[in-house]
C-alpha positions, 0 to 999 in steps of 0.5 A, a space after each residue: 500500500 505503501 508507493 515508493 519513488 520508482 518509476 518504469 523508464 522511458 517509453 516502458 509499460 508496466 501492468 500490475 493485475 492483482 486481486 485483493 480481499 479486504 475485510 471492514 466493518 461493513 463487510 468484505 470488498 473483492 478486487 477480482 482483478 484490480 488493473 493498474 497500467 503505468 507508462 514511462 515518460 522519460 526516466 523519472 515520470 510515470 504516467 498511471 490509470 487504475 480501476 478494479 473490478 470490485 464485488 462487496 459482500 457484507 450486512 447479511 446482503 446478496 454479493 453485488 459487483 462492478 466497476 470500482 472508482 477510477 484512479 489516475 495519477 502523474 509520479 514525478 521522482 524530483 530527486 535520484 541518488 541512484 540504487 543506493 542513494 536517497 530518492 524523492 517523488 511526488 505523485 499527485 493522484 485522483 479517484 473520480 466519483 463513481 457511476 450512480 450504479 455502483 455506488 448504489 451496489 456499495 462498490 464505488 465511491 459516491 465522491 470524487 478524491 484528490 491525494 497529494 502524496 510525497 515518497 521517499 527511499 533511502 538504503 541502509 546497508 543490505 536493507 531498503 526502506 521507502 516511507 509516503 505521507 500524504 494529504 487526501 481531499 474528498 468532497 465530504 472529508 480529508 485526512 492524512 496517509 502515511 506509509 513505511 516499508 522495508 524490504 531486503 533479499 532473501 535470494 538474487 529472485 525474491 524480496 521479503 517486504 514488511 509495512 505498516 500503513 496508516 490513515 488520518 482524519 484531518 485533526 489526526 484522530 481516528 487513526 487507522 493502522 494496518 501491518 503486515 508482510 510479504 514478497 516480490 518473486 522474480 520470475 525473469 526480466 518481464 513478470 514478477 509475482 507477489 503477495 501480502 497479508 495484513 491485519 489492522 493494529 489500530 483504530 476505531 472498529 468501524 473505520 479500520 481495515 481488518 483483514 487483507 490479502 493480496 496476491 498478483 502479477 506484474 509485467 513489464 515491457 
């Protein structure tokens, strides 16, 4: 959940297809798949347009799904020190107001969003760690995000991630935390596979995550 400063290169694409479960109080949302498609534009922008196929499940109701809130964004990676110096991005993104439809199915938000969002990685002998903040403005709320990850190399092929997640209201009230690992595995220069798990540690019941799982694929051209 955590972004870190990376970008794909010029002229390359990248496409991450993932599904995810994650368990609230109001229930079970499914993203089944969630599509993710990043487009290099020189060496330190990315160009990004995200949109899930969302079931929600939950309140004793029949399972409704559909199309999930659109995301688009522009990463901007400012500062580069290079594989083992610091890096600093700021990537700007939108979630626009879903269809009448599916907000009335409870898999679309009704409000559109915007997240100003700053990364930034840094090494630290063999282990990496990369940290976001950022502030989210919707129609009806806004608050903070915060984010922090470490990763290291289990082998040559495959990363061990650990991360610890947060979300604010705007007086920094109510904050939701959620922890959690997993791996990136390489499967050769063009796909990578990977997976998480995490559960919340903080937080008012009904405005925490308490469950979620992720499992999905990149591939890169």
């Amino acid at each position: 959940m955590t972004d870190d400063p990376g970008t794909p290169g010029n002229g390359h694409v990248e496409l991450n297809l993932s599904f995810a479960a994650e368990r609230s109080f109001g229930g079970t949302d499914y993203d089944a798949p969630r599509a993710d498609l990043n487009l290099g534009v020189g060496p330190r922008m990315q160009l990004k347009a995200e949109m899930p196929w969302r079931v929600a499940a939950g309140g004793g109701a029949r399972a409704k799904a559909g199309l999930g809130n659109l995301n688009v964004g522009v990463k901007l990676r400012f500062v580069d020190g290079g594989e083992r110096g610091m890096a600093v991005s700021t990537y700007p993104q939108v979630s626009f107001a879903g269809s009448r439809g599916a907000v009335a199915r409870g898999v679309a938000d009704a409000e559109t969003s915007v997240l100003l969002p700053v990364e930034v990685a840094w090494a630290v002998g063999p282990v990496h760690l990369n940290a976001d903040a950022g502030w989210e403005q919707a129609e009806g709320a806004s608050g903070f995000i915060f984010g922090l990850a470490v990763s290291r190399l289990a082998r040559p092929w495959l990363e061990l991630l650990g991360e610890c997640h947060a979300e604010a209201g705007a007086e920094l009230d109510g904050v939701g935390t959620l922890c959690g690992g997993g791996g990136r595995a390489q499967l050769g220069p063009l796909v990578t596979l990977l997976a998480a798990f995490g559960w919340g540690v903080s937080g008012p019941e009904d405005r925490r995550l308490d469950r979620r799982i992720y499992a999905g694929v990149q591939l890169r051209r």
